[in-house]
DRENNU-282036 format. One line per 2 residues: number of its first residue (from 1); their letters; for each residue x, y, z of N, C-alpha, C, CB. Coordinates in steps of 0.02 Angstrom, whole numbers. Each point is the difference from the previous one (the first is absolute). Last residue first. Glycine has a CB too. Layout:
NUM = a = X:Y:Z:X:Y:Z:X:Y:Z:X:Y:Z  ...
END
This chain:
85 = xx = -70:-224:6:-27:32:31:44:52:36:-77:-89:-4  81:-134:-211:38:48:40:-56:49:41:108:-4:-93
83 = xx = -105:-159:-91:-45:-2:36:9:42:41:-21:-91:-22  122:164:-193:-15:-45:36:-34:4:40:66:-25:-24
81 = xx = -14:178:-144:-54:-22:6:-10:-64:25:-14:70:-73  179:93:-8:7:-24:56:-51:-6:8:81:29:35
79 = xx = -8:60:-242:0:-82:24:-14:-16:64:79:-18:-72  -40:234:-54:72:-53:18:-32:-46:31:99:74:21
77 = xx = -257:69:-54:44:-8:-60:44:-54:-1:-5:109:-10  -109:-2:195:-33:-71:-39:38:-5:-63:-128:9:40
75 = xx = 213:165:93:23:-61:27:-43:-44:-38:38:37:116  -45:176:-192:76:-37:-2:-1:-82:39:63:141:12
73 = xx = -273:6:-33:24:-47:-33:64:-31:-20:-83:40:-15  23:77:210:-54:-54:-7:20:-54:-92:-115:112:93
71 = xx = 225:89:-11:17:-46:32:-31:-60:-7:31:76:57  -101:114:-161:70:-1:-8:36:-67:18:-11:120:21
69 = xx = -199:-36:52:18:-30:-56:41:-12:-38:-58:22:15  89:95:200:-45:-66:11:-22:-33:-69:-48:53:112
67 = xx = 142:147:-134:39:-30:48:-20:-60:16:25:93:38  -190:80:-119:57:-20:-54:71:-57:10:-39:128:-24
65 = xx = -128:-63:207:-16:-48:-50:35:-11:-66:-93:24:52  92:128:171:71:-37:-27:-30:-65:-64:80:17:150
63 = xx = -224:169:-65:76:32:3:46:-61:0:-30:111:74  -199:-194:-56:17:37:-53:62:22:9:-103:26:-22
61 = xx = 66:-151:203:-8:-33:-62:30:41:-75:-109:-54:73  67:129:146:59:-23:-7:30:-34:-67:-28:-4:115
59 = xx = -216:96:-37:57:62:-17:72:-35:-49:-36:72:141  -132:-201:-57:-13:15:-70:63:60:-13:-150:-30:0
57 = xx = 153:-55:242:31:-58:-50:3:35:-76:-60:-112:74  -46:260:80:74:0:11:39:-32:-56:-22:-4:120
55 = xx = -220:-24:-77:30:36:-41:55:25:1:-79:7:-11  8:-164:140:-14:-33:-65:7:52:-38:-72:-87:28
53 = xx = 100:111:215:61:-36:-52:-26:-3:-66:48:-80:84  -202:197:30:52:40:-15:59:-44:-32:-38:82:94
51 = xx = -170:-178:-8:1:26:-67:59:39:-27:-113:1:21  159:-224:125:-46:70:16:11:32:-76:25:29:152
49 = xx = 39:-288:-162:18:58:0:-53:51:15:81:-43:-70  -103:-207:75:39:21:60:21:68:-27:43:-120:51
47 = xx = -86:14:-265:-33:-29:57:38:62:58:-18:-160:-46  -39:125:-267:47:25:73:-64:-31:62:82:150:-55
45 = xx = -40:-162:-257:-23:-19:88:27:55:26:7:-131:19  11:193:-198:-24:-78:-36:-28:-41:58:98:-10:-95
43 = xx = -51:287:59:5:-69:25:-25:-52:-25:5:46:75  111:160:-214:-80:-20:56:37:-71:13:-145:61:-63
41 = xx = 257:109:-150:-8:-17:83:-54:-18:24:66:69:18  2:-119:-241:-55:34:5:9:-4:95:-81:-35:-142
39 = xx = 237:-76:51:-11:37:-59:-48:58:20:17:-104:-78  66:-41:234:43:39:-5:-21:56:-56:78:-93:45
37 = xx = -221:-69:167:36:0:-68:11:69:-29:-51:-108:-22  73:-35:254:-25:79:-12:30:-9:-58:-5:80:108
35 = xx = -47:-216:120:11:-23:-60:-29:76:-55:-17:-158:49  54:106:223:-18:20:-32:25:0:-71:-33:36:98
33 = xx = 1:-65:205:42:-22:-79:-37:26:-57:41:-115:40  13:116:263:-39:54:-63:31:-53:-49:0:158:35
31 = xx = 60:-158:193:-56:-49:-13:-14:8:-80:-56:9:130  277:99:-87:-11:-18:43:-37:-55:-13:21:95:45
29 = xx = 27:-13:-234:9:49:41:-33:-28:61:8:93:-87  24:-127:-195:-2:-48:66:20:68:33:40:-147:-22
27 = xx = -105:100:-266:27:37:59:-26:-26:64:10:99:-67  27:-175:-189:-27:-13:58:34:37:23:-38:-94:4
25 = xx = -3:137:-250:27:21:43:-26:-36:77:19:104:-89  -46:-124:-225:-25:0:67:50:9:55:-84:-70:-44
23 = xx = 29:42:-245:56:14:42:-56:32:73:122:36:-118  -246:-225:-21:11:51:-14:90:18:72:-177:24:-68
21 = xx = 156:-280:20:-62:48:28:17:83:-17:-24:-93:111  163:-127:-137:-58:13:-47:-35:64:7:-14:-116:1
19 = xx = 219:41:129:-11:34:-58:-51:25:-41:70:-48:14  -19:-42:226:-47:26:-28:-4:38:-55:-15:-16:88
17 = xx = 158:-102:91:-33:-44:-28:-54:19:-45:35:-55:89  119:176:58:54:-28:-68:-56:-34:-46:129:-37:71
15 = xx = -200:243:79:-11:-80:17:42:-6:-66:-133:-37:71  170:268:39:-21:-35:-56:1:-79:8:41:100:-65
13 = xx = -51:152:226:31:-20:-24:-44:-65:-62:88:54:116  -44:145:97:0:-15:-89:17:-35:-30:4:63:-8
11 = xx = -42:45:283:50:-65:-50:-48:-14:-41:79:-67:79  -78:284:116:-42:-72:-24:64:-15:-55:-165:26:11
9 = xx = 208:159:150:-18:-69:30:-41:-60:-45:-3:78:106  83:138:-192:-47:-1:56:-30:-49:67:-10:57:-97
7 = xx = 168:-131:-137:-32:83:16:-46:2:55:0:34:-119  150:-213:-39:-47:30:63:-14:31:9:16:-27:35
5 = xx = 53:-124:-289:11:54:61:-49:-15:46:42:94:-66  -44:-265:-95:21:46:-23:37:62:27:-77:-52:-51
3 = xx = 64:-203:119:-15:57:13:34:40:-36:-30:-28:91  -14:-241:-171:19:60:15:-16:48:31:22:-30:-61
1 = x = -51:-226:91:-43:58:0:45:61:0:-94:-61:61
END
C-alpha cells in the first residue's frame, strides 16, 4: 500500500490491488476512512470523519490532485497490481 503523502495527520494513499477502478485516493486518520476519487473530486465513501475533516480531506485532495495523478498513474503503469496492501 503506497503512501502518497501526510499532511495533517492523515495518510494518502493507494491499494496495489486496484488497477481497474477509476484513479482514486484512500485516506486514514485515526477511526476516519475514506475513499476519494481523483478525476471528478467526491467521495466514493467515507466513515468516522466530522463534517469539517471531510472538507479539509476535499480541500487536500484538490491542491495536490495533479500530484496524486501523477502518482496514481506512475505507479499502475509499472505493474504493481499485486495482491499487495
Amino acid at each position: 500500500m503506497p503512501t502518497v503523502f501526510r499532511a495533517f495527520g492523515y495518510s494518502f494513499y493507494f491499494f496495489s490491488h486496484e488497477p481497474g477502478e477509476p484513479p482514486h485516493v484512500h485516506v486514514d486518520r485515526g477511526d476516519g476512512g475514506a475513499k476519494v476519487w481523483l478525476e471528478n473530486v467526491a467521495f466514493a465513501r467515507q466513515s468516522g470523519f466530522k463534517a469539517k475533516e471531510l472538507s479539509q480531506i476535499l480541500t487536500l485532495v484538490r491542491e495536490n490532485r495533479t500530484m496524486l495523478l501523477e502518482s496514481w498513474h506512475r505507479h499502475f503503469r509499472h505493474g504493481n497490481s499485486g495482491g499487495n496492501r
